[in-house]
C-alpha positions as CSV (number, residue, x, y, z in Angstrom):
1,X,43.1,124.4,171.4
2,X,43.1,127.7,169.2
3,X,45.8,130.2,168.2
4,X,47.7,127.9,166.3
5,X,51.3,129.4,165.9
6,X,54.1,127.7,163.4
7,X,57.5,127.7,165.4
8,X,60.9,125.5,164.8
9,X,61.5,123.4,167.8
10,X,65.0,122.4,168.2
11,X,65.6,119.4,170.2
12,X,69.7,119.5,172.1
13,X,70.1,115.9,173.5
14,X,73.1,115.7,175.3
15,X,74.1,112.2,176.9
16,X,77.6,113.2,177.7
17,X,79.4,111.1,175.6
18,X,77.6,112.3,172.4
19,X,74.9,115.8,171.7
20,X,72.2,115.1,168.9
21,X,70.6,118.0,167.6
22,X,67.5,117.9,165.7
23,X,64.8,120.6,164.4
24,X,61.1,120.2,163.8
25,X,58.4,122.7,162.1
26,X,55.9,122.8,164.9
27,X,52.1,124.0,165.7
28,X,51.9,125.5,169.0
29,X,49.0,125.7,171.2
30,X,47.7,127.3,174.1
31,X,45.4,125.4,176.8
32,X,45.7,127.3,180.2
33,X,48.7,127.9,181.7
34,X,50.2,124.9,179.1
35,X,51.9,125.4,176.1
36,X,51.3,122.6,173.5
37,X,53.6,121.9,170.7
38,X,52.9,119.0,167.5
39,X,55.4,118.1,165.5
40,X,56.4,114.7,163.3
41,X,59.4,113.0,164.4
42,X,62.2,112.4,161.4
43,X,65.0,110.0,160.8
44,X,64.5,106.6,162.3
45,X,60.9,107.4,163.9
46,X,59.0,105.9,160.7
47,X,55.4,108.1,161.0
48,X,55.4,109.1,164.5
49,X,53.4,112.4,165.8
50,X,55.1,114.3,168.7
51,X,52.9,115.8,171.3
52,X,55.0,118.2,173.8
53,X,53.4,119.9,176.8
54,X,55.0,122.4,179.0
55,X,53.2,123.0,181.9
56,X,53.8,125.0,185.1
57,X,55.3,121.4,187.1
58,X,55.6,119.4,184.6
59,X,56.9,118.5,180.8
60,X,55.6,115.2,178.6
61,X,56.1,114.3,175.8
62,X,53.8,112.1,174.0
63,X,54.8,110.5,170.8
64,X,51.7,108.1,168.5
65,X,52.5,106.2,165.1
66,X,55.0,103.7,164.2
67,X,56.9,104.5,167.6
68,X,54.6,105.0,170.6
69,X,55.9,106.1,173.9
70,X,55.4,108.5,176.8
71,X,57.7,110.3,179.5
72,X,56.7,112.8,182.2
73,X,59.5,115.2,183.9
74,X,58.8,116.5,187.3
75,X,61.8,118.2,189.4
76,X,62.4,115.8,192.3
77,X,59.8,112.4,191.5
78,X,59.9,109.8,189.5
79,X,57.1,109.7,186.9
80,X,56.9,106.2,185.3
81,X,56.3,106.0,181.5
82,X,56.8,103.1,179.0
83,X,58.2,102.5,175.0
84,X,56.4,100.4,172.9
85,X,58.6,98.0,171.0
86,X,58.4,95.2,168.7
87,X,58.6,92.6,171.4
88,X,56.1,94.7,173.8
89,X,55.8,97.2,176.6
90,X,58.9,98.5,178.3
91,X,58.3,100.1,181.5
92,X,60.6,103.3,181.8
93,X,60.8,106.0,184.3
94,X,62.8,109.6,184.9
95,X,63.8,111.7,188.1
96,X,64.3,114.9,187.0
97,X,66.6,116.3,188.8
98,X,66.0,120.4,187.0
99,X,63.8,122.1,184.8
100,X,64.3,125.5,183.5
101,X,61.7,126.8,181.4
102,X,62.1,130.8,179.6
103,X,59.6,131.3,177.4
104,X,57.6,134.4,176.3
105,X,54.9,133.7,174.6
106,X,55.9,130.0,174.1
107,X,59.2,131.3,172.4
108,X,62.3,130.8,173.6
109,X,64.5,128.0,175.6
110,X,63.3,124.7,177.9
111,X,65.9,122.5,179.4
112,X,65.7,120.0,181.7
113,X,68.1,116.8,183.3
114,X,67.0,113.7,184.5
115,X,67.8,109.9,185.1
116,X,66.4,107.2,182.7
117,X,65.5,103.6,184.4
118,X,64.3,101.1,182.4
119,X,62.5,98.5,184.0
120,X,63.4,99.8,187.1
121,X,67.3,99.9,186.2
122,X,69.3,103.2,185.6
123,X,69.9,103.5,182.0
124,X,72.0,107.0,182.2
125,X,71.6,110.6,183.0
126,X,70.3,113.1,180.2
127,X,70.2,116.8,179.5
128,X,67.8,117.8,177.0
129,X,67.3,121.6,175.9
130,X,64.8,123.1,173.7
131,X,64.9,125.9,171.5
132,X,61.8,127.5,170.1
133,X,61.6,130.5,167.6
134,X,59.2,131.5,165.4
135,X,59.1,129.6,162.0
136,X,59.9,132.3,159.3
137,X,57.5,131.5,156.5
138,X,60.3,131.7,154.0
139,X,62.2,128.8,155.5
């Protein structure tokens, strides 16, 4: 992956009964028709890396260190994933129900909703949004 490009990804999770929002300096890559964007995870993640693609069908987000998991979004299937705990492997899963990507040139806004099941049982509905601008060096 070349072209490295710094940006500050802003994460909007909102569960409905609460919205967390969280920014992250992040390297974006191009790979195709992906955009690919690494970041480290803050608060209660310990060391964790953050892997994000966006892809034409799909999003994932991949996330290695002291918390390991991985989810897939697809508009209409389920993609099975799993979170790595301290007593083992939890099976998870989404079903995405929209995704609406605007970027131009990997800059601008991503959101997407979707069902959480874990282990097979629904565990709520999300809305997660994205915001990505370029990161001004002086920041």
């Amino acid at each position: 992956m070349e072209n490295k490009q710094r940006v500050l990804l802003t994460v909007v999770n909102d569960t409905g009964d609460e919205t967390i929002r969280l920014s992250y300096p992040a390297d974006r890559y191009v790979k195709g028709s992906n955009q690919y964007y690494r970041y480290r995870e803050q608060e209660d993640m310990g060391n964790t890396s953050t892997l994000l693609k966006i892809g034409p069908d799909e999003i994932r987000i991949v996330r290695q260190g002291d918390m390991e998991s991985e989810q897939a979004f697809a508009v209409g299937e389920l993609r099975t994933g799993y979170y790595r705990t301290d007593q083992g492997l939890l099976s998870i899963a989404t079903r995405t129900s929209r995704i609406s990507v605007r970027l131009h040139e990997g800059i601008g806004t991503v959101e997407w909703d979707y069902e959480l099941q874990l282990a097979g049982e629904p565990a709520g509905d999300y809305r997660l949004a994205l915001e990505i601008r370029l990161l001004d060096e002086a920041e």
